[in-house]
C-alpha positions as CSV (number, residue, x, y, z in Angstrom):
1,X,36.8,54.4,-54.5
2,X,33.8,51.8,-54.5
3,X,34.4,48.0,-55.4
4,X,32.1,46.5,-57.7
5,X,31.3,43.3,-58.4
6,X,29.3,40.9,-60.9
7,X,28.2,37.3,-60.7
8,X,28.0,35.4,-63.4
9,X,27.6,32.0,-64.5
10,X,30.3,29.4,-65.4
11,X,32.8,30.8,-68.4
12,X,31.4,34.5,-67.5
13,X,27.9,33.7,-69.0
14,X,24.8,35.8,-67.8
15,X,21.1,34.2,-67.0
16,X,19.5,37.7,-68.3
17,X,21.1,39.7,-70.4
18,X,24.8,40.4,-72.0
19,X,26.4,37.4,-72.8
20,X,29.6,39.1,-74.8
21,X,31.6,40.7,-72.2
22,X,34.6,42.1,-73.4
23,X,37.4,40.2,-72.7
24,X,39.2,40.6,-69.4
25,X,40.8,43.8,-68.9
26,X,39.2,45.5,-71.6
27,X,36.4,48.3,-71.7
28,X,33.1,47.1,-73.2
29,X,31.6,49.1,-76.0
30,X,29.2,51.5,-75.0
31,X,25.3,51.1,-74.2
32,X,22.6,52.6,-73.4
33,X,22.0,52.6,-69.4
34,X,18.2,51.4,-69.3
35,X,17.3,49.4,-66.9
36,X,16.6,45.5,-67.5
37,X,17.1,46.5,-71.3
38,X,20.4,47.7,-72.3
39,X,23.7,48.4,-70.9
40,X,26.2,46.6,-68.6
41,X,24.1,45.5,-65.2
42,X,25.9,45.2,-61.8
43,X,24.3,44.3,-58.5
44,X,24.4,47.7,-55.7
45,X,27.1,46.6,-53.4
46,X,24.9,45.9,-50.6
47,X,22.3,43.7,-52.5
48,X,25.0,41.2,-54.0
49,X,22.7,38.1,-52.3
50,X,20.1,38.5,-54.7
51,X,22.8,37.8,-57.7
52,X,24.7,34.7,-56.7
53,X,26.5,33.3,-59.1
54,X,29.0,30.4,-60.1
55,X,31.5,33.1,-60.9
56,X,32.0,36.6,-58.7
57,X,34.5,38.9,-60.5
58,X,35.6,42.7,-59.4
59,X,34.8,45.0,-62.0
60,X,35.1,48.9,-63.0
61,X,32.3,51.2,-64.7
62,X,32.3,54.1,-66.0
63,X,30.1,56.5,-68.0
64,X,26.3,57.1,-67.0
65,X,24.5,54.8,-64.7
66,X,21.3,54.6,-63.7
67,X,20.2,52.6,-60.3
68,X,17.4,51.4,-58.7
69,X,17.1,49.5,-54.9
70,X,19.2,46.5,-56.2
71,X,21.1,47.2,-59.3
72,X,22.4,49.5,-61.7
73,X,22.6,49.6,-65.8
74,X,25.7,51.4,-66.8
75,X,27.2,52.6,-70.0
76,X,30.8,50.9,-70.0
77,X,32.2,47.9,-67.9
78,X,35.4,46.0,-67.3
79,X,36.2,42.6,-66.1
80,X,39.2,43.3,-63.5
81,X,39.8,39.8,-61.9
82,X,37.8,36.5,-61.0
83,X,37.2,36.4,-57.5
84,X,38.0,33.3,-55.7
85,X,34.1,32.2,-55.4
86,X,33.3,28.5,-55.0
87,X,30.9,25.9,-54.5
88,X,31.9,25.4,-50.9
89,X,31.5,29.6,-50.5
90,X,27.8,29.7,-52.4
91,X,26.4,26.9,-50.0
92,X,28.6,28.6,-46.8
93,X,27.0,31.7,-47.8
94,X,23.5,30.1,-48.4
95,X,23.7,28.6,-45.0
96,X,24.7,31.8,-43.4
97,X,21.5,33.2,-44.6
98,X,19.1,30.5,-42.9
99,X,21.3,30.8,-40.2
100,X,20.9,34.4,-39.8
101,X,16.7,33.8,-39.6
102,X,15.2,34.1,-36.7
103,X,12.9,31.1,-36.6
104,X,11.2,32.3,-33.4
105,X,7.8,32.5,-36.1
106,X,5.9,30.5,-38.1
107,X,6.8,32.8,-41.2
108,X,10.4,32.7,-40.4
109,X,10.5,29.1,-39.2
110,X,9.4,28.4,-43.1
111,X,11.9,31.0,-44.6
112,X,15.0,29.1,-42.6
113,X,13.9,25.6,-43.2
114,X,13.5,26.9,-46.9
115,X,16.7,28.2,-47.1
116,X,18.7,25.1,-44.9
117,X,16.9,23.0,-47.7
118,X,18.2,25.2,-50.5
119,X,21.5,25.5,-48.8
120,X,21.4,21.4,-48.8
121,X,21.0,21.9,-52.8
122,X,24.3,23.1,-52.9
123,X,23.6,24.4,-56.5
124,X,24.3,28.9,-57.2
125,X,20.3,29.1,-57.8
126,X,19.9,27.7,-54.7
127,X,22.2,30.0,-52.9
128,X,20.1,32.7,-54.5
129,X,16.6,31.2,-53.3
130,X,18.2,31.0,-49.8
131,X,19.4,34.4,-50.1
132,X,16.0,35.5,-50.6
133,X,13.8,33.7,-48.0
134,X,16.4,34.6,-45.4
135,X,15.6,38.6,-47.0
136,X,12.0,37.9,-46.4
137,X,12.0,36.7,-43.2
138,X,14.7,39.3,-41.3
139,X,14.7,43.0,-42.0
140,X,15.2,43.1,-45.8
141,X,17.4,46.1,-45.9
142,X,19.6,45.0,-42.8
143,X,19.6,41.3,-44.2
144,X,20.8,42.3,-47.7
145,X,23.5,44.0,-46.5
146,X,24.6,41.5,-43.9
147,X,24.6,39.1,-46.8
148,X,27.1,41.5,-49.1
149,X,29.6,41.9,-46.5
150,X,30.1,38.3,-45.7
151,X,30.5,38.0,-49.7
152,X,32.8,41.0,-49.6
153,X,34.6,39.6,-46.6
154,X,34.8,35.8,-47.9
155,X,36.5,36.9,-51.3
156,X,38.7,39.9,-49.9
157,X,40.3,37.8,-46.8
């Protein structure tokens, strides 16, 4: 059985879309899987670095679903527990990402100071930029998931 996951923001509030989750527990009502329009988005399981949060929380779906390379939209969700996700683990994990850069480049010399500096933020938007530039500069397949099992790991050990 797969685990999936959401990030959201602080008091399980979302940046771009659905903002009334059903409470904790508790199947949503059903909509429409469309992509980046309706239903109940979660990040794939190996691109959870794109969608860093200040909350990570374990969650079911069920129903249709329809993906793409990152993310799918799906007709029912439920919140199963809050995730022990912090401020200390978004900048740990935004630093693992610069860290993981190979700065032997000029291109991925930029993308690690880039994400050191976002790391530095210590701010969940930031984790997210860092995310990103340390995607751009490694192999973005390979990076991506490298950055979902340390996420996976971090809230599972």
């Amino acid at each position: 059985m797969t685990t999936y996951y959401k990030f959201t923001g602080s008091g399980r509030t979302s940046k771009y879309g659905a903002t009334d989750y059903p409470p904790v527990g508790e199947w949503s009502e059903s909509r429409a899987p469309k992509l980046c329009e309706s239903g109940w988005h979660i990040p794939d399981p190996n691109c959870l670095g794109i969608w860093v949060d200040a909350e990570l929380w374990e969650v079911e779906i069920r129903g249709k679903s329809v993906n793409d390379d990152n993310k799918s939209s799906n007709e029912y969700i439920r919140f199963v527990r809050q995730l022990r996700w912090t401020l200390t683990d978004i900048v740990d994990f935004a630093r693992s990402c610069a860290d993981a850069t190979d700065a032997t480049d000029a291109a991925a010399y930029t993308a690690a100071h880039a994400a050191h500096a976002a790391a530095d933020a210590a701010t969940d938007a930031a984790a997210a930029y860092a995310a990103y530039t340390a995607a751009y500069a490694a192999a973005y397949a390979a990076e991506r998931k490298r950055q979902s099992d340390w996420i996976r790991l971090r809230v599972t050990s």
